[in-house]
N, C-alpha and C positions, 0 to 999 in steps of 0.2 A: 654293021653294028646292030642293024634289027633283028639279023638273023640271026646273033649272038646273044642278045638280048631274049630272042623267043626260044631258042636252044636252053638257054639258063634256066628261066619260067616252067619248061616242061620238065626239066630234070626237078625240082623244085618241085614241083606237082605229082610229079613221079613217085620222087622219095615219100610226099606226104600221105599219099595215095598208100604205097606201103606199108607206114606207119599206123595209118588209121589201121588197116587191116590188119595188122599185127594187133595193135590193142585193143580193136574189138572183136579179135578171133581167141585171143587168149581172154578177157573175158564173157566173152560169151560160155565158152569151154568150163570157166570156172563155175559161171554161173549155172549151170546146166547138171555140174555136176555134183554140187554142192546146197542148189536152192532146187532147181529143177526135177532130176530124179526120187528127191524125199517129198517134195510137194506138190508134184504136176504127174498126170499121164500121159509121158511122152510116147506110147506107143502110139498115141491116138491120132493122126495128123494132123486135123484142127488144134487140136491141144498145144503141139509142138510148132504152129504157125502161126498163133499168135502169139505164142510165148516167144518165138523167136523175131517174130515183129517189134513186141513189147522192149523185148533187149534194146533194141536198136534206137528204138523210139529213148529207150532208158540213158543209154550211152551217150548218144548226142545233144543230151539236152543237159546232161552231165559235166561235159565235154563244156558247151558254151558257157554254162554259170563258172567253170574254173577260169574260164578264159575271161570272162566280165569279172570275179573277182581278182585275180591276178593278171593284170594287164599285160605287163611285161611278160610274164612266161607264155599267157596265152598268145599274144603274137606271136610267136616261133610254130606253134600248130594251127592258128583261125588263120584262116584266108584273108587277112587285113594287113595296112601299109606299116602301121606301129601303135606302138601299145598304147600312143594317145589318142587313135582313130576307135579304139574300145572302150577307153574312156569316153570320148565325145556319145558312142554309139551304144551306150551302157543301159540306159533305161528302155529301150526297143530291145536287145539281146536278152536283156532280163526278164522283158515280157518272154520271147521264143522261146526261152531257155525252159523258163517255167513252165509253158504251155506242151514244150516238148515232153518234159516228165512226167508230168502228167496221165498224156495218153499213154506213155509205159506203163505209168502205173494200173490206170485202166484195162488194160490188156492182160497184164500179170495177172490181176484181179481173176479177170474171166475166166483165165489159165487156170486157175489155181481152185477155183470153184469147183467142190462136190469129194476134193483131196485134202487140199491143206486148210480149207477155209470152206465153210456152209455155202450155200447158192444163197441164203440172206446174209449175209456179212459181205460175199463178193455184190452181192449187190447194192450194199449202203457206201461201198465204196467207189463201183463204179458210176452210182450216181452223184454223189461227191465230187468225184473226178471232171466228171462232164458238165458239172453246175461251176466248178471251177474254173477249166476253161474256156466257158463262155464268159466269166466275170473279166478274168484275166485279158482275154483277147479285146473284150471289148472296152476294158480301161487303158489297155495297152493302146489302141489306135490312135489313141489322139498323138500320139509319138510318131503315127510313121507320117513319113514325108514321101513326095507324090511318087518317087521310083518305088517303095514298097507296096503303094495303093496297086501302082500298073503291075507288078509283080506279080501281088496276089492276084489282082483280076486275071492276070494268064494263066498262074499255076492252078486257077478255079475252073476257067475254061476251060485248061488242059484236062483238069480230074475231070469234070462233066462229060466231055468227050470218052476220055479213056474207060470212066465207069460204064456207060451208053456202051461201049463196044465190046469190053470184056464180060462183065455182068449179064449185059443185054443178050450178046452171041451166047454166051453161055445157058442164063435161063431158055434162049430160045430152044437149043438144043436140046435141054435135060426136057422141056416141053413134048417137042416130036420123040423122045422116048431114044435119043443117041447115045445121052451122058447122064451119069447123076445129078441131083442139083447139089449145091456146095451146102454146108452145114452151117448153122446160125455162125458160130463161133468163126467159123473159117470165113464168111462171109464179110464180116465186122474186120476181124485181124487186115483179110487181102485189101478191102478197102480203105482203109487207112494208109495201109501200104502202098499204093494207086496213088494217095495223095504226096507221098513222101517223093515220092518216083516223078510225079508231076511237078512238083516243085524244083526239083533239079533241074526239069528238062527247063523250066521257065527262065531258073537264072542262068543257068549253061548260056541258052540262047544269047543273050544279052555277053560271053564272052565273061560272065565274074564269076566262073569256077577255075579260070585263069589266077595262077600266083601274083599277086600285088607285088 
């Protein structure tokens, strides 16, 4: 029955897994080719790494407010038991959700900066962006409850770590003169993205990227 039961779960995970990638391959694609190319230099790689962070960051947090406002439909794609477990858990996803766009938004901003938009405007934005979600984050906590406190402390651990070793290895190197060092922009973007990364491995651990 377990084994049936864990067989079911991974197909379920499988499909979703899928899915996601489907809908945030096709808009990515849209987005790149429609917002991206007329107002970003994608030649540039930083340009296109945090624009393509920013996506991600965009999508997902996208993704959780439809799900926090439509309970019911968001059950069939969030990883929760039913659409009253969104409901219950509405005012913490609402923080994430928002917090998540955010930094898209932040990141677009930078993106976009020097093409579509002045480096003073990308920057009244992106400090907007960053005063926001320190407000947000921090009226949001009174919401979480202690599995998210332990959460966060891992997936901060974990970034702390992972920045220490990526970053670290890195400027060490570009240092002795092996590699280049990374550029403002690409620095910013990968870092955030280190976080996104750390944060999965946190709740992975814990077995709740498993299908409810």
């Amino acid at each position: 029955m377990n084994a049936t039961m864990d067989a079911k779960k991974m197909r379920v995970m499988l499909w979703r897994m899928f899915g996601g990638a489907v809908v945030g391959g096709v808009a990515s694609l849209l987005f790149f080719k429609f917002v991206g190319e007329p107002n970003m230099d994608l030649k540039n790689p930083s340009v296109l790494v945090a624009a393509g962070c920013g996506v991600v960051y965009l999508l997902i947090g996208l993704m959780v407010a439809f799900g926090v406002a439509a309970p019911k439909t968001g059950a069939h794609f969030l990883n929760v038991e039913d659409a009253e477990e969104l409901r219950e858990e509405r005012p913490k996803l609402r923080t994430s959700a928002l917090a998540t766009i955010l930094i898209g938004i932040f990141l677009l901003a930078l993106a976009m900066a020097g093409n579509a938009i002045s480096n003073e405007i990308a920057l009244a934005i992106a400090a907007l962006c960053l005063l926001a979600v320190v407000a947000v984050t921090v009226a949001g906590a009174k919401q979480y409850d202690e599995l998210t406190w332990q959460l966060t402390r891992e997936a901060s651990a974990y970034g702390f770590y992972a920045t220490l070793v990526f970053f670290g290895g890195w400027a060490a190197l570009a240092h002795l003169g092996f590699v280049a060092w990374v550029s403002p922009l690409a620095f910013v973007a990968l870092l955030i993205a280190l976080q996104l990364l750390t944060a999965f491995i946190a709740v992975g651990k814990r077995g709740m990227l498993m299908p409810r």
